[in-house]
C-alpha positions as CSV (number, residue, x, y, z in Angstrom):
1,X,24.0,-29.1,-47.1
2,X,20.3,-28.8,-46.5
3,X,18.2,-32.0,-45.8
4,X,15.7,-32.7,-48.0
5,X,12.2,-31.7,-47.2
6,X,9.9,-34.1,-45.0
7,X,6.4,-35.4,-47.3
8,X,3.5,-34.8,-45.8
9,X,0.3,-36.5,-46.4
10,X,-2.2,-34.4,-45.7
11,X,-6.3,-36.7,-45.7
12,X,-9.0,-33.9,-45.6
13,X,-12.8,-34.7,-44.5
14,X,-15.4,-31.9,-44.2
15,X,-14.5,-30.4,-40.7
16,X,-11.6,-29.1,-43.2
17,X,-13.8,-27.1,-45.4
18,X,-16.9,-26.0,-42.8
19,X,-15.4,-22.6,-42.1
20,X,-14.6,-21.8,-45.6
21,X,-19.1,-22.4,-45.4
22,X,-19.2,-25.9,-47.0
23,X,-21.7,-27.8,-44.8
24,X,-21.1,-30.4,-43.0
25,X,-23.2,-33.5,-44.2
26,X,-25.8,-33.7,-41.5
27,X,-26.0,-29.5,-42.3
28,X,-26.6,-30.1,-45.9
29,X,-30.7,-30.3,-46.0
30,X,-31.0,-27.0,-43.7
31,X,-28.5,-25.1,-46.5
32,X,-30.3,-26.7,-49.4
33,X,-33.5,-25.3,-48.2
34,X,-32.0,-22.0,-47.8
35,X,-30.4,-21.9,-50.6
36,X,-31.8,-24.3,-53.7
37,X,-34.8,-23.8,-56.0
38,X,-38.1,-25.2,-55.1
39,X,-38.0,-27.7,-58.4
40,X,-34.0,-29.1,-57.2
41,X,-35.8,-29.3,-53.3
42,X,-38.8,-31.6,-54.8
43,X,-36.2,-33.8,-56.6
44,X,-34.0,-34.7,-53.5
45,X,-36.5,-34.7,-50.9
46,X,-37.4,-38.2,-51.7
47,X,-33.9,-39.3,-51.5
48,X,-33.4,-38.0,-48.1
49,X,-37.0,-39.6,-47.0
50,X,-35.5,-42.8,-48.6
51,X,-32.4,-42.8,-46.4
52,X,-34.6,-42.3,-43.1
53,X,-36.8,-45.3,-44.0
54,X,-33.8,-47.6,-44.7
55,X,-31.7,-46.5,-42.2
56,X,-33.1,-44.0,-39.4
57,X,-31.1,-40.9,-40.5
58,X,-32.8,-38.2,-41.9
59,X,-31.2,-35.5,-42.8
60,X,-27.1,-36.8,-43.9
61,X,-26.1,-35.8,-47.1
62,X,-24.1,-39.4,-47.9
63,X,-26.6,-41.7,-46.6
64,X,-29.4,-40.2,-48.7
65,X,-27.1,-39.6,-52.1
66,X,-26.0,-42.8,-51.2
67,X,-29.3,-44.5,-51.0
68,X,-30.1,-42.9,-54.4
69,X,-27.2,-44.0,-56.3
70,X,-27.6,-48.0,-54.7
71,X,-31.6,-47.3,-55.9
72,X,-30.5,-46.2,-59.5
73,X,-28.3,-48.9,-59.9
74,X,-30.5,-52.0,-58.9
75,X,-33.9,-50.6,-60.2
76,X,-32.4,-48.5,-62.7
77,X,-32.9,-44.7,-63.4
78,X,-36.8,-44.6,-64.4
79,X,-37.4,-46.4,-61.4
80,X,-39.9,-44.0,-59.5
81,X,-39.6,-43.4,-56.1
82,X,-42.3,-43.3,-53.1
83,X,-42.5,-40.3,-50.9
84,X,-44.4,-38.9,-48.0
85,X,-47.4,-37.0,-49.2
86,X,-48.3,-36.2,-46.2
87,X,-47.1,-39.1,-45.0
88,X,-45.1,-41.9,-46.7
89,X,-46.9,-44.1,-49.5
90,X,-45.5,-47.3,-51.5
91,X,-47.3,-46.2,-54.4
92,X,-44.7,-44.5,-56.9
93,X,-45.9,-41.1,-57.1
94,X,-42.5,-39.3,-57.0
95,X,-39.6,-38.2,-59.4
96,X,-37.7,-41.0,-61.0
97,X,-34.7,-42.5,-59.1
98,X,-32.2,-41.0,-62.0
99,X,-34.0,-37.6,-61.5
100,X,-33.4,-37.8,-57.6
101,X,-29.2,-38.7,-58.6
102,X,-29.3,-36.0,-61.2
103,X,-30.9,-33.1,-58.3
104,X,-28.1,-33.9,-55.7
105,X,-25.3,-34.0,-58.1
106,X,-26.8,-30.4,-58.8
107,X,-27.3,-29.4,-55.1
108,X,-23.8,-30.7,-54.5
109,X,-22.1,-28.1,-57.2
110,X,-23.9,-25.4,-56.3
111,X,-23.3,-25.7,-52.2
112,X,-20.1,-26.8,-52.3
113,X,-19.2,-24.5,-55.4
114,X,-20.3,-21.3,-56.4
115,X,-21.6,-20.9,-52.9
116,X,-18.4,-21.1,-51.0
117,X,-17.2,-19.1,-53.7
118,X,-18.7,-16.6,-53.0
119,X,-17.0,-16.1,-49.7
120,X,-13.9,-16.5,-50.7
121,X,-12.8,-13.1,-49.4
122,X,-13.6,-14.2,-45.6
123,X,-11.8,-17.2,-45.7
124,X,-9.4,-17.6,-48.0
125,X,-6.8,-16.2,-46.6
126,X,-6.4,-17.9,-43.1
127,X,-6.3,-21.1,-45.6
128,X,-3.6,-20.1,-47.4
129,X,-2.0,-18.9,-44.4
130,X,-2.0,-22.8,-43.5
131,X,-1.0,-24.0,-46.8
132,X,2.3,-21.4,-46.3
133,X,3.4,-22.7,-42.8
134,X,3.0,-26.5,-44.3
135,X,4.7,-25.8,-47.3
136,X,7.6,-24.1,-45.5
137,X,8.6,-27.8,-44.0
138,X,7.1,-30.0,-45.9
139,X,6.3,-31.4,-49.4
140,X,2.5,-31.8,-49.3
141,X,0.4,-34.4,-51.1
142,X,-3.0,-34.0,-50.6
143,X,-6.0,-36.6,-50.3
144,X,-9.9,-35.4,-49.8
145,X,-13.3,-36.5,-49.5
146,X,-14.6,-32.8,-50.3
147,X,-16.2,-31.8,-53.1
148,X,-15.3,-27.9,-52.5
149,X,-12.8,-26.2,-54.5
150,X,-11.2,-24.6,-50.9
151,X,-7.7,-26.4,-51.2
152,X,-7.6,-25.2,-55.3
153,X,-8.1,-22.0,-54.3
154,X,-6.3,-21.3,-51.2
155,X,-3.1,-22.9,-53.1
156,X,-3.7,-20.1,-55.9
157,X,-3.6,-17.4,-53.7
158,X,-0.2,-17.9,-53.0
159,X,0.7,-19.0,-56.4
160,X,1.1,-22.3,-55.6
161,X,0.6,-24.7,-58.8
162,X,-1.5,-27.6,-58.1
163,X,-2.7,-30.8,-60.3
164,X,-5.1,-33.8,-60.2
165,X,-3.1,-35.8,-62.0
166,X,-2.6,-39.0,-60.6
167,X,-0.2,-40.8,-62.8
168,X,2.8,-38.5,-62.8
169,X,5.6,-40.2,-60.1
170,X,6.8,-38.4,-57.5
171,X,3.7,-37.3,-55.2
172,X,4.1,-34.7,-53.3
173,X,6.8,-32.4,-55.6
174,X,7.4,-28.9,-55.1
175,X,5.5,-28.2,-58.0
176,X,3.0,-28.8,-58.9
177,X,0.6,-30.3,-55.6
178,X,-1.5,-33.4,-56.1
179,X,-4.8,-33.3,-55.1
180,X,-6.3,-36.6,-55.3
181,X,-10.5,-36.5,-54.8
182,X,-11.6,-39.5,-53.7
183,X,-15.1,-38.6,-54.2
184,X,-15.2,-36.2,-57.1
185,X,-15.1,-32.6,-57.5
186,X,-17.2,-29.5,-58.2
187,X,-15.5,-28.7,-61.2
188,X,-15.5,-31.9,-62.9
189,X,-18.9,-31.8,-65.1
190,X,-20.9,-34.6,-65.5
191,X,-21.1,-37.0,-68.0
192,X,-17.6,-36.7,-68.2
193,X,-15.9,-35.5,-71.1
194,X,-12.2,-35.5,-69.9
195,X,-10.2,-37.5,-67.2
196,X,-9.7,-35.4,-63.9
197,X,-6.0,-34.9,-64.8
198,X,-7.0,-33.3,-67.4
199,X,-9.6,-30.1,-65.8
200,X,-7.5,-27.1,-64.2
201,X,-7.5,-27.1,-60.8
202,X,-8.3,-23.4,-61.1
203,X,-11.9,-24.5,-63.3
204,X,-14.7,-23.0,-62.6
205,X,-18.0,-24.9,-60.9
206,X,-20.3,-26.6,-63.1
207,X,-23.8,-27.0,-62.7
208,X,-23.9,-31.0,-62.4
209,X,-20.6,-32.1,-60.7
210,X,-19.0,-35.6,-61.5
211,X,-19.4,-37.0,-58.3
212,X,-19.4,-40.4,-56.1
213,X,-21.5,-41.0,-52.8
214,X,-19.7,-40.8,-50.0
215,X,-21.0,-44.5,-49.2
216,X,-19.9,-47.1,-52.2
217,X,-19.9,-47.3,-56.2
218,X,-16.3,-45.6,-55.9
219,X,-16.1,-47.5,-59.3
220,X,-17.6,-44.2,-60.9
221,X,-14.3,-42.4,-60.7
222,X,-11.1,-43.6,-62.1
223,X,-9.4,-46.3,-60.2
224,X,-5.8,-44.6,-60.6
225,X,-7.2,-41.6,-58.1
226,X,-7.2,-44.4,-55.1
227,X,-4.1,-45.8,-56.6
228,X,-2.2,-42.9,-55.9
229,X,-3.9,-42.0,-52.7
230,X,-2.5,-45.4,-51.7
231,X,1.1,-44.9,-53.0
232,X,1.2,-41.2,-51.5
233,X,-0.2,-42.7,-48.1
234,X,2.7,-45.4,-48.0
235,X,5.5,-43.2,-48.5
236,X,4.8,-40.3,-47.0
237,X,7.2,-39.8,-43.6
238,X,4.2,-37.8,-42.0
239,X,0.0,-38.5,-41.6
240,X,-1.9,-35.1,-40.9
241,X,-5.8,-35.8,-41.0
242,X,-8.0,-32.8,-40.7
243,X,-12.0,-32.9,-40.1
244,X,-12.9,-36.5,-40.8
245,X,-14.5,-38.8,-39.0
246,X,-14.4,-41.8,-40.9
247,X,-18.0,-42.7,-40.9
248,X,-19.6,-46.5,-41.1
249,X,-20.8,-45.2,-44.2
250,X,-17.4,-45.4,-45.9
251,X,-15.7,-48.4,-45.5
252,X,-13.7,-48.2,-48.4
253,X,-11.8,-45.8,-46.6
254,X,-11.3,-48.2,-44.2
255,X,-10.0,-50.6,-47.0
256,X,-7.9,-47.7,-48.4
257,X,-5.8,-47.0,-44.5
258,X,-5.0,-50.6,-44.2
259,X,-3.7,-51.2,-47.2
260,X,-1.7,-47.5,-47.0
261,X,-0.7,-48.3,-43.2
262,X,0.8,-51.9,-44.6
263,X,2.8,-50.7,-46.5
264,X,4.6,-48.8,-44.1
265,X,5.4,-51.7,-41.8
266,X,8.9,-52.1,-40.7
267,X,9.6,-48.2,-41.6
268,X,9.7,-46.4,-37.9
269,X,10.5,-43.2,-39.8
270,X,7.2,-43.2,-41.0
271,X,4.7,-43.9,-38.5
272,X,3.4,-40.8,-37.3
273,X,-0.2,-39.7,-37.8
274,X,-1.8,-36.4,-36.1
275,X,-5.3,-36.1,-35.9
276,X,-7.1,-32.8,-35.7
277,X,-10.2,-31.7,-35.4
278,X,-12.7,-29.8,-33.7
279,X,-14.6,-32.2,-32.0
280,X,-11.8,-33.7,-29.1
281,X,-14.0,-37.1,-29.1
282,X,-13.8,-37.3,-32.7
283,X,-9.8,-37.0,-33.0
284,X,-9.4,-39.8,-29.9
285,X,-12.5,-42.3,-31.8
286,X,-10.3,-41.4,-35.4
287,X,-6.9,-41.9,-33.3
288,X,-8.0,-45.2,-31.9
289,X,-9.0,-46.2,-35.2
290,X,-5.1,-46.2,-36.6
291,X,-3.5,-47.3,-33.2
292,X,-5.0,-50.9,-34.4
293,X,-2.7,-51.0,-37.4
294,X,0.7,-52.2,-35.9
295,X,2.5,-50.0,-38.3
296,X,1.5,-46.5,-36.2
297,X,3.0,-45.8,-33.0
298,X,2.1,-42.7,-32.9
299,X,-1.5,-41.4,-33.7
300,X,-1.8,-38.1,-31.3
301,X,-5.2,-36.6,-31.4
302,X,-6.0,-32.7,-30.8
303,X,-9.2,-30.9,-30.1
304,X,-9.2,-27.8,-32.4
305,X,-11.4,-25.6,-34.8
306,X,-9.6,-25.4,-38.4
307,X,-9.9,-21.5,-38.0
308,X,-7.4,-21.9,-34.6
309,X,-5.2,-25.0,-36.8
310,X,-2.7,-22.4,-37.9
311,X,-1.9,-20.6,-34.3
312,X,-1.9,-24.6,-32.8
313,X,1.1,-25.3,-35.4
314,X,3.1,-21.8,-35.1
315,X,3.0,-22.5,-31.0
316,X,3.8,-26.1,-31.6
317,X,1.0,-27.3,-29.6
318,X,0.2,-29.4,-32.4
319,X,3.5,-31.7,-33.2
320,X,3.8,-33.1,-36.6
């Protein structure tokens, strides 16, 4: 009789998605200027000028949409905003604060959307590729931070159905494959007019995305999505994080492991996380990071480019 098939948790962050061409967050400003009209440019400049004054970073996509969306909700959206003209001036002389929101949650679909779309072709198919081999062994839930529609999409190429339901039981079923977006999606418009279980993981991008920084106000999104992030991350036997770093920014998702790492106290079966990513320091500082929660024993980091994951696995140099 054949055992039952392993679930697999599988936490995404953007290393996942930067070879399918979604940038990175410090990247995003360079590709925005590449790739954005002049009007959406003027609109989240501030934002990003905003971020470097408060906190010394300059160009990191979730400090300054996060800056904007803190400014928006204490001053609230016609609050105007200073910028650097040439140089930076208190007088309010730029776009309104709801403006500046509005432009990244634009910039955000189109980068993350119809641009890595379009290049599908080149990278689609070493993603699926990885999908197969995880699917082979494993039931997969999936949780992300991206925005992209990369997972959607390399699932549909090998006619895999997947959902962002997060109130059916069971996560991490053969059929379909939760995929539960912490932070919003490309294909969910904004102002909602549906709940996320309710768009097709196959939609298409829209022009303003439904969307929360990658910093705080999670409140924007339905509570169930962390809810079953949390369940899925309790149960699952196995803990594969790919491409994030867990930045200060974030601590929710700090709040969101300990809670999902409690829960599997006093269940050795269920204690192994694998790290991976293509920064070698990153996976040890992410390992480290579990190896404080009691409940994992074993968090093994590896050094890897997501375009090399798949040939790591099939020579078992990365151990699930």
């Amino acid at each position: 009789m054949n055992q039952p098939k392993p679930v697999l948790l599988l936490f995404l962050g953007a290393g996942f998605s930067a070879d399918a061409g979604a940038p990175v967050m410090s990247e995003f400003l360079s590709r925005a200027r590449e790739r954005l009209s002049e009007d959406l440019l003027r609109r989240i400049d501030p934002g990003f000028y905003c971020a470097e004054y408060s906190t010394g970073e300059r160009d990191n996509l979730e400090t300054a949409y996060g800056a904007a969306v803190f400014r928006e909700a204490v001053f609230g959206p016609g609050y105007r905003v200073a910028t650097r003209v040439p140089r930076f001036t208190r007088s309010c002389n730029g776009p309104n604060i709801g403006e500046v929101v509005e432009a990244f949650e634009r910039a955000i679909a189109c980068l993350y959307g119809e641009a890595v779309l379009e290049e599908q072709e080149r990278w689609v198919d070493y993603y699926s590729d990885f999908f197969r081999h995880l699917l082979r062994d494993y039931h997969v839930g999936i949780v992300t931070t991206n925005y992209d529609r990369v997972v959607e999409t390399a699932l549909g190429r090998i006619d895999r159905a997947s959902t962002y339901s997060a109130s059916r039981g069971g996560c991490g079923l053969e059929n379909p494959i939760p995929i539960f977006k912490l932070h919003g999606s490309v294909n969910w418009p904004w102002p909602p007019t549906r709940q996320p279980e309710e768009i097709d993981t196959d939609a298409e991008p829209v022009e303003r995305a439904w969307l929360v920084p990658p910093t705080w106000k999670k409140d924007r999104l339905p509570v169930a999505i962390w809810r079953a992030a949390l369940d899925l991350m309790g149960w699952a036997e196995v803990v594969l994080i790919v491409g994030h770093s867990f930045p200060a920014t974030d601590v929710h998702l700090d709040y969101l492991f300990a809670e999902g790492m409690s829960i599997r106290e006093g269940q050795p079966e269920r204690k192994r996380v694998t790290v991976a990513d293509m920064d070698v320091r990153t996976a040890e500082r992410v390992c480290n990071r579990f190896r404080r929660y009691q409940t994992v024993e074993h968090a093994v980091p590896h050094g890897v480019p997501f375009e090399k994951i798949l040939s790591e696995f099939e020579t078992r140099s990365i151990m699930l």
